[in-house]
C-alpha positions in Angstrom: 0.0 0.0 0.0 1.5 3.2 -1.2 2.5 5.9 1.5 1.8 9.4 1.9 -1.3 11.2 0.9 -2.5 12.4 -2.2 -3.2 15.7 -4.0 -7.0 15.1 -4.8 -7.4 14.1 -1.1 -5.9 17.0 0.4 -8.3 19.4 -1.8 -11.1 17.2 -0.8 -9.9 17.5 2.6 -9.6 20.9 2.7 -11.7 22.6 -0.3 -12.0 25.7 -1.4 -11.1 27.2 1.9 -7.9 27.1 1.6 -6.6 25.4 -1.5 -7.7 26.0 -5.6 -6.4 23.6 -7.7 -4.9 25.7 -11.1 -3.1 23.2 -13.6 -1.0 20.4 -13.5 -2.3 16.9 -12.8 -4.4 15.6 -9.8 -5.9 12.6 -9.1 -5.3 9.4 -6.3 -2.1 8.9 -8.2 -0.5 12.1 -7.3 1.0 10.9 -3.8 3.4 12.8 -1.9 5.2 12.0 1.6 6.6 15.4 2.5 6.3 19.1 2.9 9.1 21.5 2.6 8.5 25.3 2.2 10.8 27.2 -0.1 11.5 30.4 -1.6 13.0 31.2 -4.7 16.5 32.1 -3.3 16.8 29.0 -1.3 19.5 26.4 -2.3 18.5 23.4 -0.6 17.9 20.2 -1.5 14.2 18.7 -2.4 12.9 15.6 -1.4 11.3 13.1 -4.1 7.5 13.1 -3.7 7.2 16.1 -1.8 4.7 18.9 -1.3 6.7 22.1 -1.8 5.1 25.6 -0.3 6.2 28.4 -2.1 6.4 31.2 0.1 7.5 34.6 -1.7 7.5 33.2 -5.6 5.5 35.4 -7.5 4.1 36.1 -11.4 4.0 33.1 -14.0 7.9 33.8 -14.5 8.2 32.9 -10.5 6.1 30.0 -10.7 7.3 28.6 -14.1 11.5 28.7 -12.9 10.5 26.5 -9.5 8.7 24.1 -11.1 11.5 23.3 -13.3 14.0 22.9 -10.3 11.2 21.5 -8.6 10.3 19.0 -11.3 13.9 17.8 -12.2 13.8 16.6 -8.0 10.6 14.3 -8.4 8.4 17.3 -6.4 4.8 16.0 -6.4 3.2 19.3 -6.2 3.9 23.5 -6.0 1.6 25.4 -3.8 1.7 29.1 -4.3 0.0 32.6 -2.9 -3.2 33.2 -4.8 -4.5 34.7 -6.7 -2.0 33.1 -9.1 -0.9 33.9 -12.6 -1.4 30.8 -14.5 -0.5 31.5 -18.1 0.2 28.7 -20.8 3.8 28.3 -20.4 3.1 27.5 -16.1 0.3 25.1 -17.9 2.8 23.7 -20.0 6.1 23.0 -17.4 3.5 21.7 -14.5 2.2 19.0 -17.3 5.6 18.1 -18.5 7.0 17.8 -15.1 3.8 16.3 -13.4 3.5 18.4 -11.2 0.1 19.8 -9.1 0.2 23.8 -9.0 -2.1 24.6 -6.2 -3.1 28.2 -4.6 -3.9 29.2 -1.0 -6.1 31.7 -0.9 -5.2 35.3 0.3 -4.9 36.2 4.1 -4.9 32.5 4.8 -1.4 31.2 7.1 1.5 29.1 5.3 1.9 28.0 9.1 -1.3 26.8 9.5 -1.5 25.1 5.6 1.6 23.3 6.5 -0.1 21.9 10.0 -2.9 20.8 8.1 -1.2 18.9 5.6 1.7 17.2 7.5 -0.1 15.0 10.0 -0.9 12.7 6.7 2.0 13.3 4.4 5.0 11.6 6.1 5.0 7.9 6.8 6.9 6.1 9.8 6.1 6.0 13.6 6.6 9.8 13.5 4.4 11.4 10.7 6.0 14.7 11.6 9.6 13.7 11.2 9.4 15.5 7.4 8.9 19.0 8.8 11.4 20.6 7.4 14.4 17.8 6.8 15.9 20.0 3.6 16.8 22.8 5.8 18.8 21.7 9.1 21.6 24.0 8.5 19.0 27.5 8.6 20.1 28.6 12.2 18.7 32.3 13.1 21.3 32.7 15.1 23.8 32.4 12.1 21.3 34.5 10.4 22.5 37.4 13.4 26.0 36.5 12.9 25.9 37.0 8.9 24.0 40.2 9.1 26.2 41.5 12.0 28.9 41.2 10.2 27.6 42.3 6.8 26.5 45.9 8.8 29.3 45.9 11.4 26.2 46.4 14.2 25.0 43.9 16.9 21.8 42.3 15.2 18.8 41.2 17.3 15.5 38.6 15.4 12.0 39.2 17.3 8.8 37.4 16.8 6.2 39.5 17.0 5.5 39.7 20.8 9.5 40.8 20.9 10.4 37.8 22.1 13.8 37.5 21.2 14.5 34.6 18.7 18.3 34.8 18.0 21.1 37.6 18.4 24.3 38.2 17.0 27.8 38.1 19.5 28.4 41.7 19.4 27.7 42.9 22.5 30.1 45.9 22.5 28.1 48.6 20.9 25.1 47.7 21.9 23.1 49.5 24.6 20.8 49.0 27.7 17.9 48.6 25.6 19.4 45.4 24.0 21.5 44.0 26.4 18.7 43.7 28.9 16.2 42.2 25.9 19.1 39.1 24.9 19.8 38.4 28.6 15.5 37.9 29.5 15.1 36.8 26.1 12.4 39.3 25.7 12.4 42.7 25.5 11.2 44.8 28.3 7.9 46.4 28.9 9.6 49.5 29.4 11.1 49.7 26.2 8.4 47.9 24.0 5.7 50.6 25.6 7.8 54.0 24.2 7.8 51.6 20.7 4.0 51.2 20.9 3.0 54.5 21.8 5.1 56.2 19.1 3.8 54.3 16.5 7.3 52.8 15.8 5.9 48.9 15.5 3.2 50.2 13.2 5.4 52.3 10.5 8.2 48.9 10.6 5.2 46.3 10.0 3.8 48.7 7.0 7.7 49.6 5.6 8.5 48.0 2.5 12.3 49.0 3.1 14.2 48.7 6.5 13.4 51.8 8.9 15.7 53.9 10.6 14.7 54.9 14.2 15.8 57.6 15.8 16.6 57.1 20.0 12.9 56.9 21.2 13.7 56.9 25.1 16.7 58.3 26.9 19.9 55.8 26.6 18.4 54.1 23.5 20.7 54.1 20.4 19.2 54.7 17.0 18.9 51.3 15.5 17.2 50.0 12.0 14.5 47.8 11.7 13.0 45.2 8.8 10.0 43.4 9.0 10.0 39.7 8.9 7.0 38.2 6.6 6.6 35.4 4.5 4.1 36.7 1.8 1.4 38.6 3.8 1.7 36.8 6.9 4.0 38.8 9.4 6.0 36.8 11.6 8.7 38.9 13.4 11.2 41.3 12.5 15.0 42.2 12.3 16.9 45.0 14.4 20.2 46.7 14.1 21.6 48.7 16.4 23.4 51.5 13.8 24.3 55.5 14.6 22.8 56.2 10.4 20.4 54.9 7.8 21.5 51.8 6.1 22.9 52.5 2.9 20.9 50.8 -0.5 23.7 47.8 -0.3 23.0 47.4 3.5 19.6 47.9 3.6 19.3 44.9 1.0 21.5 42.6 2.8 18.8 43.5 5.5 15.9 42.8 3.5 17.3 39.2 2.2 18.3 38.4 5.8 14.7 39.1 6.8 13.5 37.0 3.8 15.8 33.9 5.1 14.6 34.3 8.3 11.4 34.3 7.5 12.0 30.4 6.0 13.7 29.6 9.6 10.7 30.9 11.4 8.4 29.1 9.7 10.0 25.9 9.2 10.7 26.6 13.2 7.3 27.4 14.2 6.2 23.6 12.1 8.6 21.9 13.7 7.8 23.4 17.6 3.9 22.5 16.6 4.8 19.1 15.1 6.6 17.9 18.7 3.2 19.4 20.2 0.7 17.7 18.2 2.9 14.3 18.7 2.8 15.2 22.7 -0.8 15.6 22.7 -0.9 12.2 20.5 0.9 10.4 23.2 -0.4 11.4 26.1 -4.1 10.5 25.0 -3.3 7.4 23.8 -1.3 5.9 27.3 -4.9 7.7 28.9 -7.2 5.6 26.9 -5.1 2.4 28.0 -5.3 -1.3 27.1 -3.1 -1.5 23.3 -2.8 2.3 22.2 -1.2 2.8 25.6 1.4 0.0 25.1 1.9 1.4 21.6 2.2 5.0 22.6 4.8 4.0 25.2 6.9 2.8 22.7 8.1 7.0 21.6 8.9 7.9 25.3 12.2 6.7 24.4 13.4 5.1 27.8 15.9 3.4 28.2 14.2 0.6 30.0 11.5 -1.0 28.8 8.0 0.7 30.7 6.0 -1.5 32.3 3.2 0.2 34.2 3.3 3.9 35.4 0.4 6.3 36.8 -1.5 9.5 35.9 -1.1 13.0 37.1 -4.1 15.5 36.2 -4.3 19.0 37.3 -6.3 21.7 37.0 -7.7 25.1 38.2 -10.4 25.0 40.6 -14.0 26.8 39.9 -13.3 29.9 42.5 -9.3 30.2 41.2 -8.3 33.1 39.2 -8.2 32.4 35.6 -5.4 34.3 33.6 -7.4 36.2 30.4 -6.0 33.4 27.9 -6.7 30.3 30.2 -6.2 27.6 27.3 -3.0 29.3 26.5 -1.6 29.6 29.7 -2.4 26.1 30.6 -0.2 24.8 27.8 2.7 26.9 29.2 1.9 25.4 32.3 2.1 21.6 31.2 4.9 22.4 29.0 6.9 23.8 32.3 5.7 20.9 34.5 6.7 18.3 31.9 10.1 20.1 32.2 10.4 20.2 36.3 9.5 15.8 36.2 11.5 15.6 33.3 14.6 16.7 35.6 14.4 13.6 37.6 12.2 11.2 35.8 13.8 11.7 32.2 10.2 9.8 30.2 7.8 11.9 32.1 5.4 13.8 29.8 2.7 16.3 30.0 -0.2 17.9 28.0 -3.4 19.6 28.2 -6.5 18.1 26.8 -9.6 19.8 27.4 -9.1 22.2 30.9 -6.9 19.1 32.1 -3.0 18.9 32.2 -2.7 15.4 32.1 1.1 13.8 33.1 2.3 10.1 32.7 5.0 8.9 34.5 6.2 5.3 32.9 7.3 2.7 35.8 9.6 -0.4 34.9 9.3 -4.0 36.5 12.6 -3.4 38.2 12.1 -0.4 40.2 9.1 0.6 41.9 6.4 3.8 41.3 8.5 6.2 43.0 5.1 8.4 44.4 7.6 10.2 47.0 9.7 12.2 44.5 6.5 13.1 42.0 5.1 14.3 45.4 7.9 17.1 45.9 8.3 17.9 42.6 4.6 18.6 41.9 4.3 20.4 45.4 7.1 22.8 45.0 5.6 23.7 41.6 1.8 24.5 42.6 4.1 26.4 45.3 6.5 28.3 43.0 3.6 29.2 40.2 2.3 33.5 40.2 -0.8 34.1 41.7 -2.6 34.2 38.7 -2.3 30.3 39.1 -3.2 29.7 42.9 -6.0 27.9 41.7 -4.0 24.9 40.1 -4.6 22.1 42.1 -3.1 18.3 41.3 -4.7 14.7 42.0 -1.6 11.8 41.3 -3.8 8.4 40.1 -2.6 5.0 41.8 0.2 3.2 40.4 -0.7 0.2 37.6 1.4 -2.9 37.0 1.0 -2.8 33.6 0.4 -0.1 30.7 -2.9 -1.3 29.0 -4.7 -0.7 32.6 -3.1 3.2 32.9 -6.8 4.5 32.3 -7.5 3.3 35.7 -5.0 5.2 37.0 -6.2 8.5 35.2 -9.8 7.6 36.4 -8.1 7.8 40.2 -6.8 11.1 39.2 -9.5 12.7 37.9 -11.5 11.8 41.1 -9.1 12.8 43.5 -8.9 16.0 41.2 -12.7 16.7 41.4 -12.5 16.1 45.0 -9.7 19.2 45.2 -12.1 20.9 43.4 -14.6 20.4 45.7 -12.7 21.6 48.5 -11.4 24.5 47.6 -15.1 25.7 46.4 -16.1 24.8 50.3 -15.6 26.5 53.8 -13.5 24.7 56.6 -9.6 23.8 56.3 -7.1 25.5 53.7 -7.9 23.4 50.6 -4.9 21.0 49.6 -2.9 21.8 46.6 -2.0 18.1 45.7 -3.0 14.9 47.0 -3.3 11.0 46.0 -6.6 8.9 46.4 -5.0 8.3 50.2 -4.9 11.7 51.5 -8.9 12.4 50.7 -10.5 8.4 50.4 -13.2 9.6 52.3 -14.3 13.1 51.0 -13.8 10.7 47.1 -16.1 8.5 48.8 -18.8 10.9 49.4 -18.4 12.2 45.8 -18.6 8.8 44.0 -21.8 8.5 45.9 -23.2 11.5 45.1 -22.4 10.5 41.6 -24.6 8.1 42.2 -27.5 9.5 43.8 -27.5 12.0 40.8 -28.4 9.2 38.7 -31.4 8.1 40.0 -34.6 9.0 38.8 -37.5 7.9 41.6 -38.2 11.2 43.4 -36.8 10.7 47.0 -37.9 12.8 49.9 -35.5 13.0 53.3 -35.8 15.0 56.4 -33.5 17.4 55.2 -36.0 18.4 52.4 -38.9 18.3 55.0 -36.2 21.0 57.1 -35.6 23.1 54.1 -39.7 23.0 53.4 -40.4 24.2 56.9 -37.9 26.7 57.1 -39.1 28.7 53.9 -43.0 28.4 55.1 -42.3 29.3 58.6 -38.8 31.2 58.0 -36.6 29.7 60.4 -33.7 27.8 60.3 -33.6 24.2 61.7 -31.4 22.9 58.8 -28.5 25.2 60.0 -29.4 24.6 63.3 -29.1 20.8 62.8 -26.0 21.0 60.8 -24.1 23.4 63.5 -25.5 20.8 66.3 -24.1 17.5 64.4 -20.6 19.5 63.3 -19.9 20.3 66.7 -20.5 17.0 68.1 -24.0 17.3 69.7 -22.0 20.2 72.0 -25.1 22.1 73.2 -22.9 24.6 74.9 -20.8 25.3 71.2 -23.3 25.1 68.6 -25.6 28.0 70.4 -22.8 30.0 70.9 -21.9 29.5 66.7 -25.5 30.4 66.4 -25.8 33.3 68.6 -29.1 32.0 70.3 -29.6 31.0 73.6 -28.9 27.2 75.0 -32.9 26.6 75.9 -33.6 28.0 72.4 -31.4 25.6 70.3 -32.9 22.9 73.1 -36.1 23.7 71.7 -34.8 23.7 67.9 -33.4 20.5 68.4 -36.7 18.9 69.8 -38.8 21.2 66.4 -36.5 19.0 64.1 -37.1 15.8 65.8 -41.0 16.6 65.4 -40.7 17.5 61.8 -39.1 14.9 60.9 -39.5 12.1 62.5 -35.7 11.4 63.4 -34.2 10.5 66.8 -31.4 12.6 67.7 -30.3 10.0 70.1 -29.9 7.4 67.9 -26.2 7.1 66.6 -26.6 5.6 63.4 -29.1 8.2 62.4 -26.8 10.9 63.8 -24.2 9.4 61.0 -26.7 8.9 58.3 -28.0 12.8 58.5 -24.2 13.8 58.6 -23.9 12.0 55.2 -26.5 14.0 54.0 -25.5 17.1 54.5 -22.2 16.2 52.6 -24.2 14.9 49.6 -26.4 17.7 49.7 -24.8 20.7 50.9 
């Protein structure tokens, strides 16, 4: 059975929303197994049967000069920026050399046309390991370096939330303003708001030629900028810190910089987004248990063979504090736990499905589930996160013996996390952080049987509903009164005091409840069975 995926099936898949099929052949028989963006100054090998994005080739002279390199490698098909200029010599060359032309429409992402086709194309145990294998040697940080030295200036490459990507060695000449953005890897607030507010970002993203910038805060340099795009899609841009305007040689060295880096961000970006997508793959698949979970252990590439493990699953609670981009911030937030296990338990792996970070931590027939250090390392975490994330809480499943029964253990999880949950929503006790099925058997208990009181569908009426009923017709209060009595014990003396009413007067409330509804106080078992109650039905 032939691998790969084919051209008619991706335009099928994906219609007239993103692709238009111009010339060329397509059918079932047009199969390709990779995708590797290019531009027309790139000079990198192309794979056989691929699917080649060209970002930046433009006209029918553009279009017909790739598809001959293109076409002399054994490309399956050329996908192009639409609208795009077909004419009969591109109709021609793309029927000689059987090749597909294809056009994304306007506005839409190369990023996200490259996502969509790559989980299909490549073949193997890893159907992302084709992102980008014809460009290993595009390094942004050589980028820098090349630039640096083409402009004698230190050289900074910013995505567009001026994180800093890569930077060139010269440190010399550079000033506060950059030297603080390379060491935090981002730059400032206090630089990036004087940027903002002067409009700086919006004449760079709308320049189709580098911009020079004069100082625009007190100790800032003049420096000149480039923006970095691939077609219409912006992606970043290019800074140099330089005392003039480039001249027209130096300000085209910029410009193709910026167009290579472009390529590197993108082919970046695919590859960061692959490793994600195959995370997100993994972890569902030991979750669901039984043979995807023994298959999906198989790319946590330990050196011992895994035998068992158990399930981490955190999670905010309902009354935490939920950062403005929740989903987003969860990610980071499985991304940076995945990182703190990894430290000490090297297969470990994270991801968030749903509102759930869900982590795995493999076990081996030689060495037992070691609960103790997953314990501390999750606890100092919750600990260490900003306040924004005080609401994270963590349930850790029971161990398993053997992988295909690992859903068991994320069933344990997500009780003991619904149980946090709980907790934290109620009055009483600081709410616990983390905890196992152990540290809160009974309050999962009571939840697992409220689960299954929910259920039921015969109408069921107990003397806590004949309280509640007499207490709006009569407006008193002989289900607090009865709850305050039973939490403190049957302490007369205590639960009057909580109450603020006299002993003789909760005497008498106690004897009210006892004629509504038909319980005896006295009894012990009744005591216990009204106490359950009240923690199935707060």
């Amino acid at each position: 059975m032939p691998k790969g995926d084919s051209v008619a099936a991706v335009l099928e898949r994906l219609g007239r929303s993103l692709l238009s099929h111009e010339t060329g052949p397509v059918g079932e028989a047009q199969l390709f197994e990779h995708v590797t963006i290019l531009s027309p100054v790139d000079d990198v090998p192309i794979p056989a049967r691929a699917m080649v994005l060209g970002v930046g080739v433009h006209g029918a002279r553009g279009i017909v000069q790739l598809l001959e390199r293109i076409g002399d490698a054994g490309a399956t098909a050329l996908v192009v920026r639409g609208p795009a200029e077909i004419d009969v010599e591109v109709h021609a060359r793309a029927m000689q050399a059987s090749v597909s032309v294809l056009s994304l429409v306007g506005g839409a992402s190369w990023l996200r046309l490259a996502t969509l086709l790559q989980p299909r194309s490549a073949g193997g145990d890893d159907p992302w390991a084709a992102v980008g294998t014809a460009d290993t040697e595009l390094d942004l940080f050589k980028i820098a370096n090349s630039l640096s030295g083409l402009l004698d200036a230190p050289v900074t490459i910013e995505d567009r939330d001026s994180r800093i990507l890569a930077f060139s060695a010269d440190q010399v000449r550079a000033d506060e303003a950059r030297k603080a953005s390379v060491l935090g890897q981002q730059v400032p607030g206090v630089y990036q708001t004087p940027l903002t507010d002067q409009g700086i970002f919006h004449r760079l993203y709308a320049s189709a030629r580098p911009v020079f910038i004069e100082p625009f805060m007190r100790g800032a340099k003049p420096r000149v900028a480039f923006r970095v795009s691939a077609a219409d899609e912006l992606l970043g841009s290019i800074w140099a810190v330089s005392e003039e305007p480039l001249s027209p040689v130096h300000e085209q060295a910029m410009m193709e910089a910026a167009h290579v880096a472009a390529i590197a961000m993108l082919r970046s970006r695919i590859a960061a987004d692959a490793a994600h997508r195959m995370r997100l793959a993994t972890v569902a698949a030991l979750l669901q248990g039984g043979q995807p979970a023994w298959q999906a252990a198989q790319k946590l590439s330990a050196p011992r063979t895994v035998t068992g493990g158990y399930v981490l699953a955190a999670g905010l609670t309902h009354d935490g504090r939920v950062p403005v981009t929740a989903t987003a911030g969860l990610d980071h937030v499985a991304g940076s736990l995945t990182m703190l296990l990894r430290g000490e338990l090297p297969s470990a792996v994270c991801a968030l499905l749903g509102d759930t970070i869900y982590g795995i931590v493999p076990t081996y027939a030689d060495e037992p589930a070691d609960l103790a250090t997953v314990r501390r390392l999750a606890t100092g975490f919750v600990q260490r996160l900003g306040r924004d994330w005080r609401g994270l809480v963590i349930g850790i499943g029971a161990p398993v013996h053997h992988l295909t029964d690992l859903n068991r253990s994320r069933d344990d999880a997500d009780l003991v996390l619904r149980v946090l949950r709980c907790s934290a929503a109620g009055a009483g006790t600081p709410p616990l952080r983390l905890a196992t099925r152990e540290d809160v058997y009974g309050r999962s208990l009571v939840l697992r049987l409220s689960d299954l009181l929910a259920g039921e569908t015969l109408p069921h009426v107990g003397p806590l509903d004949r309280l509640r009923a007499y207490d709006r017709t009569h407006d008193a209060a002989l289900l607090q009164t009865l709850r305050c009595w039973l939490d403190n014990f049957g302490d007369i003396s205590a639960a009057s005091e909580i109450l603020h009413v006299h002993k003789n007067t909760l005497r008498y409330r106690l004897k009210r409840i006892t004629e509504v509804t038909g319980v005896d106080l006295t009894d012990a078992e009744m005591r216990f069975e009204l106490m359950l109650q009240f923690r199935l039905d707060p």
